[in-house]
FIFITI-453076 format. One record per residue: x, y, z of N, C-alpha, C in turn. Coordinates in steps of 0.05 Angstrom, whole numbers, plus 5000, padded with zeros to 4 digits. Example, Ala and Ser with C-alpha at 12.3 -4.5 7.8 and 13.67 -1.06 7.14 Angstrom:
<atoms>
526448865156524649105156526449345156 525749555142527349795143525850015157 
</atoms>
This chain:
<atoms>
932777582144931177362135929677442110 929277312090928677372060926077282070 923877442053921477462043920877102036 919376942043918276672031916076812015 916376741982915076771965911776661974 909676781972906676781981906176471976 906576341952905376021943907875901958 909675941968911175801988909875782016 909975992023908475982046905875802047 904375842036900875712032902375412031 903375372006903875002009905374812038 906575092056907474952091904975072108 903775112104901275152114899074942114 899774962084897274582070898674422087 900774402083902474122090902674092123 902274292142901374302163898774212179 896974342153894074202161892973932153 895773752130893973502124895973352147 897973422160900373292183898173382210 895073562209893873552233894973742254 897473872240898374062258896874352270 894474342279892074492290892674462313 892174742328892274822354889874902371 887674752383885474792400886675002423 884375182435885175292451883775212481 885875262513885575202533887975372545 890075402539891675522551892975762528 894776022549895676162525898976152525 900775932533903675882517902975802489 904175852473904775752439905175422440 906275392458906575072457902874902467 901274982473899974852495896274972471 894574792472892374772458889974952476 888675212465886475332478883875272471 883375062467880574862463881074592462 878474472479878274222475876574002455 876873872450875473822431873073642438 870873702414867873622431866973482404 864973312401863873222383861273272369 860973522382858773592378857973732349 856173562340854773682310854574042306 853174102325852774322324854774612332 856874442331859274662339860874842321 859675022315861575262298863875292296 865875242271868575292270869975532267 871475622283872475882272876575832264 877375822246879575802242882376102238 883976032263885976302264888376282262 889676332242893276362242894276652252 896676652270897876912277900576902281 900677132272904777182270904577082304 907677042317908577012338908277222357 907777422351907877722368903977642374 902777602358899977572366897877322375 899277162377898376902385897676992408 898977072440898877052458895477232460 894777482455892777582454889977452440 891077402414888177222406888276912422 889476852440888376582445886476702478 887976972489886376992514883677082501 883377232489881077292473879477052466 879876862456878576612448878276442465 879676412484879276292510876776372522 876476752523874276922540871876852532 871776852495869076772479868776532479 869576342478868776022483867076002514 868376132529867376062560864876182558 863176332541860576452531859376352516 861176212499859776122476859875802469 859175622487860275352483859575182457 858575322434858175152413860275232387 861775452398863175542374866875382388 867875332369870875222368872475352358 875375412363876375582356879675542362 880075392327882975292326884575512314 887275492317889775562317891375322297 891575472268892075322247895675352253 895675652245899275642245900275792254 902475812273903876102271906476112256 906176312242907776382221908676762225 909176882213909777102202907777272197 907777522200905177622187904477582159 906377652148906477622115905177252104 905377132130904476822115901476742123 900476882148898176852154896777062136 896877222127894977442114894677282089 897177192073896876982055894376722063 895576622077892876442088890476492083 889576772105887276872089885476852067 888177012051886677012029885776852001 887176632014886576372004885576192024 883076292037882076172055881475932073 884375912082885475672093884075802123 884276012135883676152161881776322148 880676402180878176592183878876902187 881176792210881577092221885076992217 886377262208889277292215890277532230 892377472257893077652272895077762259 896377982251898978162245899278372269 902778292266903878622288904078852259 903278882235903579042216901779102209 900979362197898179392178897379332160 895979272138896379172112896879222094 899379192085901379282070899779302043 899479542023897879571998898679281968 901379261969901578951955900478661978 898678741996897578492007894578552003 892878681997890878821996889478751968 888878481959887178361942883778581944 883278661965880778781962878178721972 878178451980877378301992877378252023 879678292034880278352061880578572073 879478582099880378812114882278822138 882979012155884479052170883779142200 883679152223883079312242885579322270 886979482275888479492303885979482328 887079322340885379332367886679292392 888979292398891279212412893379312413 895279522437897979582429898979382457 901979362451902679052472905379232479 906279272494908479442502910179202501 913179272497915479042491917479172512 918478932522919978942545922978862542 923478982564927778862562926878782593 928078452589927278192614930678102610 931278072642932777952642932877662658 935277532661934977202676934477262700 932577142716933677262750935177152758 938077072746941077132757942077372756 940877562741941577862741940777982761 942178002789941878102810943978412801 942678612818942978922808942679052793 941878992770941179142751937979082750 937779362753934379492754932579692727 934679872707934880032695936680032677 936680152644938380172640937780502615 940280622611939780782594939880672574 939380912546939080892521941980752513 944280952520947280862520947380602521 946980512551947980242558946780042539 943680052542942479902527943979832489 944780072476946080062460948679972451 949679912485953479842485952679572493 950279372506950179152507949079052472 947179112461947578992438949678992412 950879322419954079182402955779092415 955778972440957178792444960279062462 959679222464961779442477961979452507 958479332519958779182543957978902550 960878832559959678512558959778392585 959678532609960878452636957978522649 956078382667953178602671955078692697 957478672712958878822728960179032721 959079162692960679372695957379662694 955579382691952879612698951879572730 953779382747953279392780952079162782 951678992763950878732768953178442777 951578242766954277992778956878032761 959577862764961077892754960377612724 959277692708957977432693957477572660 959277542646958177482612955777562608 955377812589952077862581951477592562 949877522554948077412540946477512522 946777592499943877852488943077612465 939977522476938477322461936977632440 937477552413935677752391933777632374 932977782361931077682335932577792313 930677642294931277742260931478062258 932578182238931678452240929078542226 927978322217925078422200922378332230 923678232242921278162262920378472274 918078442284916678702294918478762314 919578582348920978672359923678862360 925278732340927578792333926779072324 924679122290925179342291923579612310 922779512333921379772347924179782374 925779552376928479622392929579832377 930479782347931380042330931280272329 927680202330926280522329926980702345 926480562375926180752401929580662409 930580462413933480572425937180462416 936180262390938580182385939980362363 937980462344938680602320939980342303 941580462288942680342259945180092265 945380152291947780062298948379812297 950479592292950179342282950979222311 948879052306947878852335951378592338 952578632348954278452363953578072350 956078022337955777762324956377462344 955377572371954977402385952977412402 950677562392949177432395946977242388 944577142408944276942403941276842383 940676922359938377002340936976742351 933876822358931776632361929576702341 929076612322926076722299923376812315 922976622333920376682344921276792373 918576932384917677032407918376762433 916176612424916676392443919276252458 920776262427923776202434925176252444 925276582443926476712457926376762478 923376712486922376762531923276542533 923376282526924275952530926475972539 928476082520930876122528932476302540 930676562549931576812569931276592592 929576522592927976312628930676182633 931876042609933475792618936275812620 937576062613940176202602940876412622 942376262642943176432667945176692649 943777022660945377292647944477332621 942177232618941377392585939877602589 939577682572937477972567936577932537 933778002536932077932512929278242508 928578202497925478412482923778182486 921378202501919078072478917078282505 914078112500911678172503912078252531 910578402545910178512577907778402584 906378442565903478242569904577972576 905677822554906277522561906877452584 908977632594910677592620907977542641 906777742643905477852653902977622659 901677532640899477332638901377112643 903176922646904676722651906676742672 906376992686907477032718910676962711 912377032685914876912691917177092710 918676932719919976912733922277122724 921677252708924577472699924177712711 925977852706927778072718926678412700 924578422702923578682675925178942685 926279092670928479302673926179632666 926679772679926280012668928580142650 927180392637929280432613928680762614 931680842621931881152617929181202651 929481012668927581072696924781012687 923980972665920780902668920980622666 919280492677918780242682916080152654 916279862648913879802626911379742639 910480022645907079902652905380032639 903779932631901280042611899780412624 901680402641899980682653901980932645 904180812643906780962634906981092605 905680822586904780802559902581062555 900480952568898781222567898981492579 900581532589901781872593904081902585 904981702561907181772550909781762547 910281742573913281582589914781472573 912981182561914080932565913180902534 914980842510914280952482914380662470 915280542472916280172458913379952464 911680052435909679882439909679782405 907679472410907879382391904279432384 903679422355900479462350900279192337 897579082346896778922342893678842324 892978792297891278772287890778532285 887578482272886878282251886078312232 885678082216884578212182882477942190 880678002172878677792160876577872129 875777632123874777672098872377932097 871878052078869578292093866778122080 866677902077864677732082865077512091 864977482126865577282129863677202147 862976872150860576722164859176912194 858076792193856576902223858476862251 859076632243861176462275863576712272 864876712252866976902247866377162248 864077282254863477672252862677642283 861577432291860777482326862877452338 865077382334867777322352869177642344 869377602317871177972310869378152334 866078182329864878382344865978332372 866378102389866878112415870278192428 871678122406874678292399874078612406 872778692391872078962389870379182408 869278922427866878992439868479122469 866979302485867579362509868079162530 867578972524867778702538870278592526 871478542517873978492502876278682499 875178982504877279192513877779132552 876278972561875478952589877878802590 877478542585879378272581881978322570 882478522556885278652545887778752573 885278992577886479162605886678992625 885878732629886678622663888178402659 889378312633892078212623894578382612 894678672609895878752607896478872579 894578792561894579022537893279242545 894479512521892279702522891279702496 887879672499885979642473886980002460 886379962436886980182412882980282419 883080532421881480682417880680672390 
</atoms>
């Protein structure tokens, strides 16, 4: 997927916000609004765009501070890309922008800052029509995305067609599958590319025999109904992560202006705060030290 030039991006962003396309928060699917809306004069705005990999965390997070803070509001402008929310930013369409990336030195006007506060471990979920398969090695895992195994009965599962739902290769998931176990190797031209996160759990759920990557948290906070595999025998739990085991995590930052309103520095502080590393750990991130 090619780079959308920065004043591209910003003008589907505008054109999002005069179409009203704002997301209140109440719940944390991508589809579903985490505020309600109140009429109240005195209610502080805080405005947030986040790539797809980080939506799910800043809305439990903003969910946590609203339920404290009932005068502050706290919409969800766009999800986009990292590269289109940081743009946002800094043409201060948003307050706060989430990235799974750091900030890249050509995004770094000077003006903005950066902070990780979040690593999200990424998972291989399958349909629960995938009866027997519990595990998989580095190998297998590698011979299902080029497409070398395509039977899940020849890994002891049903007699049934893999399914391998992917991402872009510039998305964060894709490349930390790379990192830790696909290598260079060219991904099988049948499978089935979904851009976003969301899309892809939508359609692991509904696609009897797929197998997909995304969030362990997500799964996790939304109780879904899939099939999570261990890999090479360790299983994805955040306790695995921290002694090492279990290496396939995604980092999660925000940036905001380094002068930004009051409503917007008390919400970053409670991100940051021991109380917000609290709310991380019993949904299933692990907060960054």
């Amino acid at each position: 997927m090619k780079k959308i030039a920065e004043s591209t991006i910003i003008a589907i962003i505008l054109l999002g916000l005069c179409s009203c396309n704002s997301v209140k928060t109440t719940e944390l699917k991508d589809s579903n609004p985490v505020t309600s809306q109140t009429d109240s004069q005195d209610q502080k705005l805080i405005k947030i765009g986040g790539s797809s990999s980080t939506v799910t965390v800043l809305k439990l997070l903003a969910k946590g501070y609203e339920s404290q803070n009932k005068t502050v509001k706290i919409e969800f402008i766009s999800n986009s890309q990292s590269e289109g929310v940081i743009a946002a930013l800094k043409n201060n369409i948003i307050d706060i922008a989430g990235s799974s990336h750091k900030l890249k030195p050509e995004e770094d006007n000077g003006k903005i800052q950066y902070r990780e506060f979040a690593q999200d471990l990424l998972l291989i979920a399958t349909h629960n029509s995938v009866k027997g398969v519990n595990n998989l090695s580095t190998k297998q895992l590698k011979a299902i995305y080029k497409g070398e195994i395509k039977n899940w009965r020849e890994l002891g599962g049903p007699d049934a067609n893999i399914v391998v739902l992917d991402r872009p290769e510039d998305e964060s998931a894709k490349k930390l599958l790379r990192k830790y176990y696909l290598g260079e190797d060219k991904t099988t031209t049948k499978a089935v590319i979904l851009n976003k996160e969301g899309e892809l759990i939508e359609t692991l759920q509904s696609t009897p025999n797929s197998i997909g990557a995304f969030s362990l948290a997500y799964s996790l906070i939304n109780q879904l109904p899939v099939n999570h595999l261990s890999l090479n025998g360790v299983a994805p739990k955040s306790q695995n992560f921290s002694s090492g085991q279990y290496t396939m995590v995604r980092r999660i930052g925000i940036l905001w202006n380094k002068t930004p309103s009051a409503a917007t520095q008390n919400f970053i502080d409670f991100i940051l705060s021991k109380e917000g590393e609290k709310l991380l750990q019993n949904n299933g991130f692990v907060p960054t030290k």
